[in-house]
C-alpha positions as CSV (number, residue, x, y, z in Angstrom):
1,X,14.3,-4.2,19.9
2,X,16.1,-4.3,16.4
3,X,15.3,-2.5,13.8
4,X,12.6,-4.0,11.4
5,X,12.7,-2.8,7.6
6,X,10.3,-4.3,5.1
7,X,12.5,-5.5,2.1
8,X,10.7,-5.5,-1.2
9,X,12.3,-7.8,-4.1
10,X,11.9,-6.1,-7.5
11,X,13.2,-7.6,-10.3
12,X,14.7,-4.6,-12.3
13,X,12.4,-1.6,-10.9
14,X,13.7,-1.1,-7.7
15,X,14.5,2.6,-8.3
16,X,11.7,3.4,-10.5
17,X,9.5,2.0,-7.7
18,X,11.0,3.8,-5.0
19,X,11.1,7.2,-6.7
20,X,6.7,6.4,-7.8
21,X,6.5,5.5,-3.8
22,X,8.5,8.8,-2.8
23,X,6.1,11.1,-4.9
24,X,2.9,9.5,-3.4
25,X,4.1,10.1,0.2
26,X,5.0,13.4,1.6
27,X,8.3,13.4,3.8
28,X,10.0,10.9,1.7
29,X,13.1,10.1,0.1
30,X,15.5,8.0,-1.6
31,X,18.8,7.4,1.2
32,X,20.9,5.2,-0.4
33,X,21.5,3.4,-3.8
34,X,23.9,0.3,-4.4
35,X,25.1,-1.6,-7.0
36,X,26.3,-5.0,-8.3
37,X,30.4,-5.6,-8.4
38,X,32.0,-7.6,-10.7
39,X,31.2,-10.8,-8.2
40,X,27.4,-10.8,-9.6
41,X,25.2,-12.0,-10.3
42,X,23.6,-9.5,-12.3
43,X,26.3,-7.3,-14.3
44,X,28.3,-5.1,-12.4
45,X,27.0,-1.2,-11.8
46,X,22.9,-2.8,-12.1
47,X,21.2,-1.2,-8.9
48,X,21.2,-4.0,-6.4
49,X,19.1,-2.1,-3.6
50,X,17.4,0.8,-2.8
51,X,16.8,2.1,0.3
52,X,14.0,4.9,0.9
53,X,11.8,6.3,3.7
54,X,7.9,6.8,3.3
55,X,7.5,9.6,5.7
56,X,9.9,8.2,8.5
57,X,9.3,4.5,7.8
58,X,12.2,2.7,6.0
59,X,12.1,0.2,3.4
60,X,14.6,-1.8,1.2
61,X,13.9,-2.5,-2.4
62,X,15.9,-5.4,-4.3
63,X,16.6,-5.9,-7.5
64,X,16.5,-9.4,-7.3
65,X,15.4,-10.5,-10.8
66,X,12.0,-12.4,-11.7
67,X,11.9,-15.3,-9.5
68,X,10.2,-14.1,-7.2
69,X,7.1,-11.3,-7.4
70,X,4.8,-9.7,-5.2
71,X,1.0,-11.3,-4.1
72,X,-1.5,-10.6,-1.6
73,X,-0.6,-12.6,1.5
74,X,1.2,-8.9,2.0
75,X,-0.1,-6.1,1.9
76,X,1.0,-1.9,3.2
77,X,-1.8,-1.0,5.1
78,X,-2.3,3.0,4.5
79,X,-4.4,4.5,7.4
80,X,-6.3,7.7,6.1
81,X,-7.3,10.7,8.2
82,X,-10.4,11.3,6.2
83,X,-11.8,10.7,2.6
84,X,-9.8,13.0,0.8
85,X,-6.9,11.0,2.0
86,X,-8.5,8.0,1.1
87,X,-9.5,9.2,-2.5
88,X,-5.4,10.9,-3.1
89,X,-3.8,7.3,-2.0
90,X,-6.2,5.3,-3.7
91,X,-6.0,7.1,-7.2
92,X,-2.0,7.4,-7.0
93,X,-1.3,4.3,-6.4
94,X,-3.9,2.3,-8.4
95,X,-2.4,4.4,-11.4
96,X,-1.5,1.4,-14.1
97,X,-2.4,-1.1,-11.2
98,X,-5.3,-3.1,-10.5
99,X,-8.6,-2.0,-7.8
100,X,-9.5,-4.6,-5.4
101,X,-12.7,-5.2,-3.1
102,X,-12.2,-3.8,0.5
103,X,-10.1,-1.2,-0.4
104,X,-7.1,-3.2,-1.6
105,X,-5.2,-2.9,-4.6
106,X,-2.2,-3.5,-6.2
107,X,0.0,-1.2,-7.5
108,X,1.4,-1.1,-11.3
109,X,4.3,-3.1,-9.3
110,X,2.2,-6.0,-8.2
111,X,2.9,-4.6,-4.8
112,X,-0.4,-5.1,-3.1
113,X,-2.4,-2.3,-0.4
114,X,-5.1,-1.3,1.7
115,X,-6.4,2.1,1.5
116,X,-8.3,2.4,5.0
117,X,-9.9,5.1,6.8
118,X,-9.4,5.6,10.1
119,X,-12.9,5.5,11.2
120,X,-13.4,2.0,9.5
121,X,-12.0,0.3,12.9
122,X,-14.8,1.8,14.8
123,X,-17.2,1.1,12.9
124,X,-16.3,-2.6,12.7
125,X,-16.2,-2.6,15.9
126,X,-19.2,-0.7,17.1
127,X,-21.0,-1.9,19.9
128,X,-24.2,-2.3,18.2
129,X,-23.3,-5.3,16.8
130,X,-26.1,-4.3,13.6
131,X,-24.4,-1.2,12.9
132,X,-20.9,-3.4,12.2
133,X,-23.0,-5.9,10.5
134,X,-24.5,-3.2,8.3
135,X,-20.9,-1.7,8.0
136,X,-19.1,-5.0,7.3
137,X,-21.8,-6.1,4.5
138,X,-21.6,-2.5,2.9
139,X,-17.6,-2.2,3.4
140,X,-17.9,-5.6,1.1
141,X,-19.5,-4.6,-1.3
142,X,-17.0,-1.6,-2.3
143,X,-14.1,-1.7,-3.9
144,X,-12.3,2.4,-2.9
145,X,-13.6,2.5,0.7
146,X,-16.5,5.3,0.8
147,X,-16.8,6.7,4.3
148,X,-19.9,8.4,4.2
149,X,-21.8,5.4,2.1
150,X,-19.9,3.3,4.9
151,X,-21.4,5.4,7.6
152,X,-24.8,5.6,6.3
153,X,-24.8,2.1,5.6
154,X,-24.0,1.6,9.5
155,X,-26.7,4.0,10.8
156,X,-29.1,1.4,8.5
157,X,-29.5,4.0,5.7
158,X,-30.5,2.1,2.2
159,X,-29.6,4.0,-0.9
C-alpha cells in the first residue's frame, strides 16, 4: 500500500505550527524544511513545507497562503490512555484555540481535534443499550471529555 501522509495547508505558520505540534507530542520532530525558489510564487527562501512526525506518524505542512484554511469536516482524532492524558492534550492544544462539545476543539491554528478516551468506544458501545444511552446523552453534554462523570453517567448515576 503507499504511503499516506496528511498534508496540512497553512498560510504562513507552517513551522510555527509544526514546532507547537512537536512540543505537545512526545517522540516528535521536525525532518525536513523547504523553501520557495526564485520560480514562486511566494518570494524566494519563504518556507514552502514542513515535514514532521508526531510520535512515528508523518505529516506535511504547507505554506500555501490564505485561500484556503482549516474547518471541521477534519479533524486528528487523539486517543487517550486515561484522563490525565485526556486533561494534558486537551489543555495544550486548546491553548489560544477554541473548546468544542464532544471533546473537539480547534487549535490556535484552526486546525480542528478530538480529545478521546480510550474507554469512550466501549462505553458507546455497551451492550446494555441504557448504559450507551446514558453515556451518549452525558458525553453530549460535555465539552473536555470527563471519564469518570462519563462512567457514572453510564452506570445511571445522576449528579
Amino acid at each position: 500500500m503507499p504511503k499516506i501522509t496528511p498534508n496540512l495547508w497553512f498560510d504562513t505558520q507552517s513551522v510555527e505550527a509544526a514546532e507547537f505540534y512537536c512540543s505537545v507530542f512526545p517522540n516528535s520532530r521536525i525532518t525536513n524544511i523547504t523553501h520557495y525558489t526564485e520560480a514562486g510564487p511566494r518570494p524566494a527562501g519563504t518556507v514552502l513545507t514542513v515535514e514532521f512526525e508526531l510520535d512515528g506518524q508523518e505529516y506535511l505542512a504547507i505554506n500555501g497562503g490564505p485561500e484556503f484554511t482549516f474547518d471541521e469536516a477534519i479533524s486528528l482524532a487523539v486517543t487517550c490512555a486515561d484522563q490525565e492524558e485526556v486533561d494534558h492534550y486537551w489543555t495544550r492544544l486548546s491553548e489560544g484555540g477554541q473548546e468544542g462539545p464532544c471533546g473537539w476543539l480547534k487549535d490556535k491554528y484552526g486546525l480542528s481535534w478530538q480529545i478521546v478516551p480510550e474507554a469512550m468506544a466501549g462505553l458507546l458501545q455497551d451492550a446494555d443499550p441504557a448504559r450507551a444511552t446514558r453515556a451518549m446523552r452525558a458525553m453530549l453534554g460535555m465539552k473536555k471529555l470527563d471519564l469518570a462523570a462519563l462512567r457514572a453517567a453510564a452506570d445511571g448515576a445522576t449528579g
